[in-house]
C-alpha positions in Angstrom: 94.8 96.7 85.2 91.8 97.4 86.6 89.8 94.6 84.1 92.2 92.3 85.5 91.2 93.5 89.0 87.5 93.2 88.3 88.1 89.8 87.1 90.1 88.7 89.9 87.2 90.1 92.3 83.9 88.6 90.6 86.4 85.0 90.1 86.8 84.7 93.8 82.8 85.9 94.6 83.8 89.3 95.4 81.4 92.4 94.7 83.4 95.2 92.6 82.9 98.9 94.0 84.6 101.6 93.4 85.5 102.0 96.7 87.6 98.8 96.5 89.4 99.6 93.0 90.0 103.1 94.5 91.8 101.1 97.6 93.8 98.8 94.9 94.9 101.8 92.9 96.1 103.8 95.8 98.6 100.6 97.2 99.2 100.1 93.5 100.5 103.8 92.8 102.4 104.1 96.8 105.5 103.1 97.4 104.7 103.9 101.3 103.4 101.2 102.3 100.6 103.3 103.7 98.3 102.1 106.7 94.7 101.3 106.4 94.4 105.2 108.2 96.8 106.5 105.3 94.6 105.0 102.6 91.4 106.5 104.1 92.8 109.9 105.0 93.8 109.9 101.2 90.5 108.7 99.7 87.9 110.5 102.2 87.6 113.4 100.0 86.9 111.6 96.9 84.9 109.0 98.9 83.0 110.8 102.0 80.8 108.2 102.9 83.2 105.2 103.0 84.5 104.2 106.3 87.6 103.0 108.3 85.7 99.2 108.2 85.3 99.3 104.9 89.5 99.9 104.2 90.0 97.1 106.6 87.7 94.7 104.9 89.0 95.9 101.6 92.7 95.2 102.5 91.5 92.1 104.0 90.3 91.0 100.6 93.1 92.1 98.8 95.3 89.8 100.6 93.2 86.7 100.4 93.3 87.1 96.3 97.4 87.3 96.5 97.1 91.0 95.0 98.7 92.5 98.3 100.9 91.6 101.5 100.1 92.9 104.6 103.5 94.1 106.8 103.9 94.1 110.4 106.9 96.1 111.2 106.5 96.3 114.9 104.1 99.6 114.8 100.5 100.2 116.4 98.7 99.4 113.1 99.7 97.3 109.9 101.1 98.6 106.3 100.5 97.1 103.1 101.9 96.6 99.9 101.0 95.9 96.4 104.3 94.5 95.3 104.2 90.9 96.6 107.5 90.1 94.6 109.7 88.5 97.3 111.8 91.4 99.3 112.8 92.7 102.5 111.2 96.1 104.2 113.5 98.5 106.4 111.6 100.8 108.9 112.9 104.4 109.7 112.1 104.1 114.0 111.9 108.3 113.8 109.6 108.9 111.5 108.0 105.6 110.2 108.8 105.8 106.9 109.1 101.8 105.3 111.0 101.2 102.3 111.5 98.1 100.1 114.7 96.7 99.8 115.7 94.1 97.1 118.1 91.8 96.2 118.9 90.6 100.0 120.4 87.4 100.1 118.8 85.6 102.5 118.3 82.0 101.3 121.1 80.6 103.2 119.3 81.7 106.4 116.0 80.0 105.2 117.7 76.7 104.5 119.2 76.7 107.8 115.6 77.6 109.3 114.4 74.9 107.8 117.2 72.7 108.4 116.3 73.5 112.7 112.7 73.2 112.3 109.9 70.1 111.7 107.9 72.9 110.0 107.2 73.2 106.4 107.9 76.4 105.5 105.6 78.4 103.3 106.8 82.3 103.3 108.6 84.7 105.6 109.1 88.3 105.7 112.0 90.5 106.7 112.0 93.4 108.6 114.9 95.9 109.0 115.3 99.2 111.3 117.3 102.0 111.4 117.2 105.7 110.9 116.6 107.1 107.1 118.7 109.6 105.4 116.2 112.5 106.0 116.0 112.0 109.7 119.6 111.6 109.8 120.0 114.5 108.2 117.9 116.5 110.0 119.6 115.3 113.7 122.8 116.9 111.8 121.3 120.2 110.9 
């Protein structure tokens, strides 16, 4: 995978560093959707002289080559995510925690978008909320 990253990288006039494969990896191997503030907490050791700019400009590029999406699910900073498959995200509103869901039917409601709009559409995104089992748990106990 990360030949293929490399590739993809140099194609588009991108300079490989290790910093930037390290950033890949991390949103390849999470299924938390981390924040660019997650990624750096979690790579500062390993990395001690990369910055908080250099995430951002990292994720940044990431996005423009298609290998991540970048979610907006209504908090102070963006997640991201390395699966860029078509699907839903739900949002726990105690502790933050964003989780993928698939296999939401929700072409109907894009035809009928696109039915009441002169717009051509080209992609949406579907955010959820509610309260995960652990926090529910936890306002039980």
């Amino acid at each position: 995978m990360e030949e293929q990253i490399t590739a993809l990288l140099r194609d588009r006039g991108f300079k490989v560093t290790p910093q930037r494969l390290a950033i890949y990896q991390v949103l390849a191997n999470s299924r938390a959707h981390p924040s660019a503030e997650m990624i750096f907490s979690q790579l500062q050791p390993a990395y001690p002289t990369m910055s908080l700019a250099t995430v951002y400009k990292t994720v940044e590029i990431l996005r423009e080559i298609g290998l991540i999406q970048i979610l907006n699910t209504g908090e102070d900073s963006f997640r991201y995510d390395a699966d860029t498959s078509m699907h839903s995200h739900i949002r726990c509103l105690e502790c933050g925690r964003v989780d993928d869901l698939y296999d939401v039917e929700s072409a109907g409601f894009v035809k009928d978008v696109a039915k009441k709009t002169p717009y051509r559409l080209t992609g949406q995104q579907f955010y959820f909320y509610g309260i995960c089992p652990a926090c529910q748990d936890k306002k039980i106990n």
